[in-house]
N, C-alpha and C positions, 0 to 999 in steps of 0.2 A: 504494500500500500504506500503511495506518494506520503512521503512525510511532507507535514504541515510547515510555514515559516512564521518567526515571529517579526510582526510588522515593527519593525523601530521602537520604541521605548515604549509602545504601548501592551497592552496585553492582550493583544488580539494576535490569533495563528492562524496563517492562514494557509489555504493552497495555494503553488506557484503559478497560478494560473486565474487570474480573475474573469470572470465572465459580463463582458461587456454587455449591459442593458439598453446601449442605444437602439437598437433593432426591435424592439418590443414595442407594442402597436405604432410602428412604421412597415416595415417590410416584412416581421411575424406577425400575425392576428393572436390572439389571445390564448388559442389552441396550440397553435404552432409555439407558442412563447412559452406554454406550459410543458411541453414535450419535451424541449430544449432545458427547462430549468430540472425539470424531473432526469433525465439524462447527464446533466451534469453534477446533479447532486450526488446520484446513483453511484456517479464513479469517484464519489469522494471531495468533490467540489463545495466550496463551502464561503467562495468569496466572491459576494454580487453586487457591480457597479452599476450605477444609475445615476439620474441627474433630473434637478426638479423641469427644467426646460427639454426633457426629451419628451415627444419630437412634433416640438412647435413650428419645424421650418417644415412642416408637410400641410399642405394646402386641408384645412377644416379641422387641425390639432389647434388647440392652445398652448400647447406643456402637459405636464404631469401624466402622460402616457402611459409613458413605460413602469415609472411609480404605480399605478392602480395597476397595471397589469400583476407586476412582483406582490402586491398588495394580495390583491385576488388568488393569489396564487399561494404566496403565505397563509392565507386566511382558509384555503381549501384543505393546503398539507399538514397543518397545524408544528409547522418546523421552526415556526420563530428564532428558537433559541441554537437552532443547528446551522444556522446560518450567520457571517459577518457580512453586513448590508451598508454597502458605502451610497450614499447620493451627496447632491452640492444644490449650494446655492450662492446666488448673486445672476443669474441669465433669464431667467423664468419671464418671461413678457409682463407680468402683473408683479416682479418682485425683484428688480432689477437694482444691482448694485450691492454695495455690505452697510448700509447702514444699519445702525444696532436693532431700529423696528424692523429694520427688511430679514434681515438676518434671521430676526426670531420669527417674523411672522411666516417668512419661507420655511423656517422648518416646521410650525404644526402644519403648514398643509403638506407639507412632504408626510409628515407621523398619519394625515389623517388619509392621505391616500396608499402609502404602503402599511396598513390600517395595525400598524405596531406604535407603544409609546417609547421606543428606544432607537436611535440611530446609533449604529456601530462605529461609523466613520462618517464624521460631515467635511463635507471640501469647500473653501471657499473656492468658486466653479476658474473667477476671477480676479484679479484684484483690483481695487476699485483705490487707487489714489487718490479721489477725492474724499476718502475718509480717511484722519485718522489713525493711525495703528493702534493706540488705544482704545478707541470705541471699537476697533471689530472684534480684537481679543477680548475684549470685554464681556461683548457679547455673547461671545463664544466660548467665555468661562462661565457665563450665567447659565448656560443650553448643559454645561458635564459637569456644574453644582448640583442642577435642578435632577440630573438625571437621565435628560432627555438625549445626550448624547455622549456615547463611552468617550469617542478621542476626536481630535482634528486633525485636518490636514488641509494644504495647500494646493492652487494647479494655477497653470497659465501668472506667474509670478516673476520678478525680474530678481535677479542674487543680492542684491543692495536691499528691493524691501524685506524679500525671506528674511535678511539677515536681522533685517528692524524689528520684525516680529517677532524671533526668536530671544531678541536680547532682552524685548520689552516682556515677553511672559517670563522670563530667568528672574528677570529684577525684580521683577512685582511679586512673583511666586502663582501666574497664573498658570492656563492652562496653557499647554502648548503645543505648537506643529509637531507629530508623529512622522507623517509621511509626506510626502512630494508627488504627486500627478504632470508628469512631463509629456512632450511631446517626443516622442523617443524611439528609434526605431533603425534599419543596417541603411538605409538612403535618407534617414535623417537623424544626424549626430549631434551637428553645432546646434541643436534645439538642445541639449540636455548635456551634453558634454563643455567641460571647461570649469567656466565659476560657478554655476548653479548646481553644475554635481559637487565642486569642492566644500561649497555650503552644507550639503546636504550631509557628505560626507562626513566633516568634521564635525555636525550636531547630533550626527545618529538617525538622521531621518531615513526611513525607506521612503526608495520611489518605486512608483507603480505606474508604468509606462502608458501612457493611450498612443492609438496610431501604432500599435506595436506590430502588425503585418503590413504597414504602408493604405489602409484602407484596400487592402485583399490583392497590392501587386506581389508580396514576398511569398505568397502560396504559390507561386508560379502559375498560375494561371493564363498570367496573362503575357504571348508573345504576339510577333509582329504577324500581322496579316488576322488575328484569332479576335473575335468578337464574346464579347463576356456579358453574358444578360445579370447585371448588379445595381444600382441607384448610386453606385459609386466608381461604377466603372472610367469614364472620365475622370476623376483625380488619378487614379492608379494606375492606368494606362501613361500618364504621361510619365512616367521613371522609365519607359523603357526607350524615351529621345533622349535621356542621357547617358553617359559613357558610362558611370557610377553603377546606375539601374541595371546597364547592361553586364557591369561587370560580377554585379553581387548574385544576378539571376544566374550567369555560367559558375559561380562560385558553389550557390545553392544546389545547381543540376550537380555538381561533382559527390559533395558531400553527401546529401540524400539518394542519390544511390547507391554511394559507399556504402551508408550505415544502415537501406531501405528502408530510410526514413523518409516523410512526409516535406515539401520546402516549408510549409509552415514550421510542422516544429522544430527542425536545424534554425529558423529563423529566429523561432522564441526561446529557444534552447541559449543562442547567443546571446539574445538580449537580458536572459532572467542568470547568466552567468557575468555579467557588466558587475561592476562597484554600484552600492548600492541598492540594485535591483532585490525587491522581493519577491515581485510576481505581476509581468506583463498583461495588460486589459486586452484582449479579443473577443469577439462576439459569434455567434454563430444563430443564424435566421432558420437552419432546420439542424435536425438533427445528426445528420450525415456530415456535417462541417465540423461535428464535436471530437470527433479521437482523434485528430491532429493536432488542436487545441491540447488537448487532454496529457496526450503524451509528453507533453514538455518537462513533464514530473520525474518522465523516467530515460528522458536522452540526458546526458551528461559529454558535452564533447570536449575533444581532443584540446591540448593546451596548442596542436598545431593545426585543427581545425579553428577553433576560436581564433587563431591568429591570419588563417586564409581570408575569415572572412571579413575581420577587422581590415585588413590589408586591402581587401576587395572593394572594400566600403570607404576607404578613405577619400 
């Protein structure tokens, strides 16, 4: 059985593999979204991200989606407590930004839609420079006083303020950032590598990558002349007009037939073996997209494959 990781200073373990909830009433319906959650629980999965704004960019969404979805679905399995349930706020079209009311009020409708009163991991989704650093910590020690939320964490963040928020919960004695939400991925590095990994580094934060298949080009799916029926097909198609794209994709064809493995998981395999890393966010819309995902738990690669692909990446 994939052993669990411990998320950064928190007390949360989790699986190497978080299961990305943007696809949940967007391109899975409710069914599809249940089958998928049931499947990866099945196999030992136990870490489910989400976000109060998914998925408001689909034409007749508002937000909170994917949240009622995992909700309903929590509410059926009656698994609450077998689960670590990450969402964010600060995007949500009606709750936009961190101020200390937005903050809070974003998380009871998150609690009232994924219909638990405990979030495991709240993300500020954003950071919102026009508030602050004390009023968002603030808030956000008032949310794991009350109870309503275990730990915090960060995403879409610059290394300067991470690092203001950090000093400012140490000084005060609040609560404070666990983990890091990056953009992070083998065709994109400079999003997470550099100063914001050294931050992170040197504070104990885990990060937990989004974007961590490239929005589905590092499954190999996608080569030249090959048509891919996805709603994301366009972002991911374009790494393969660069020489990077091209080179990481021949790197992936070598290795994953070496080890007859999956290009997802050589992919995530790389990235959940990075500094820092605890456990890369993918998603999976049916259920046949999940044991690629899944295996990531149990490929461990080579210190000269990891370096092929670093290399290929760079």
């Amino acid at each position: 059985m994939t052993s669990l990781r411990k998320l950064g200073s928190s007390d949360l373990d989790v699986f190497p593999l978080a299961l990305g909830g943007n696809v949940f009433g967007w391109t899975a319906d409710e069914d599809r979204s249940f089958s998928v959650l049931d499947a990866y629980t099945a196999a030992g999965g136990n870490f489910i991200d989400t976000a109060d704004v998914y998925s408001a960019w689909v034409d007749g969404n508002k937000g909170g989606e994917s949240e009622t979805v995992i909700g309903n679905w929590l509410a059926a399995r009656g698994n609450r407590s077998d689960v670590v349930l990450a969402t964010k706020v600060g995007a949500h079209p009606d709750y936009k930004g961190l101020s200390a009311n937005t903050i809070k009020a974003g998380a009871e409708e998150s609690l009232r839609r994924l219909r638990t009163d405990y979030i495991d991991l709240y993300y500020t989704h954003y950071d919102d420079p026009s508030v602050p650093v004390e009023e968002i910590i603030g808030a956000l020690d008032d949310l794991v006083t009350s109870g309503k939320v275990r730990a915090i964490a960060a995403s879409n963040v610059t290394p300067e303020r991470l690092q203001e928020f950090l000093d400012f919960s140490d000084r005060e004695g609040l609560a404070r950032y666990t983990a890091l939400q990056p953009h992070y991925n083998l065709v994109s590095r400079d999003t997470y590598e550099g100063s914001l990994q050294e931050v992170a580094s040197r504070s104990g934060l885990a990060a937990v990558p989004y974007y961590a298949l490239a929005s589905g080009f590092l499954t190999g799916k996608y080569r030249p002349g090959t048509q891919v029926d996805s709603a994301r097909a366009a972002g991911a198609g374009k790494h393969l007009e660069t020489e990077r794209g091209r080179r990481v994709l021949a790197a992936l064809d070598e290795i994953a037939e070496a080890r007859g493995a999956e290009h997802a998981t050589v992919a995530l395999a790389w990235l959940a073996a990075q500094p820092t890393v605890a456990a890369p966010i993918a998603s999976a819309r049916t259920v046949e997209q999940l044991p690629a995902l899944l295996a990531v738990g149990d490929l461990e690669l080579t210190q000269a494959e990891i370096t092929a692909l670093t290399t290929a990446s760079a």
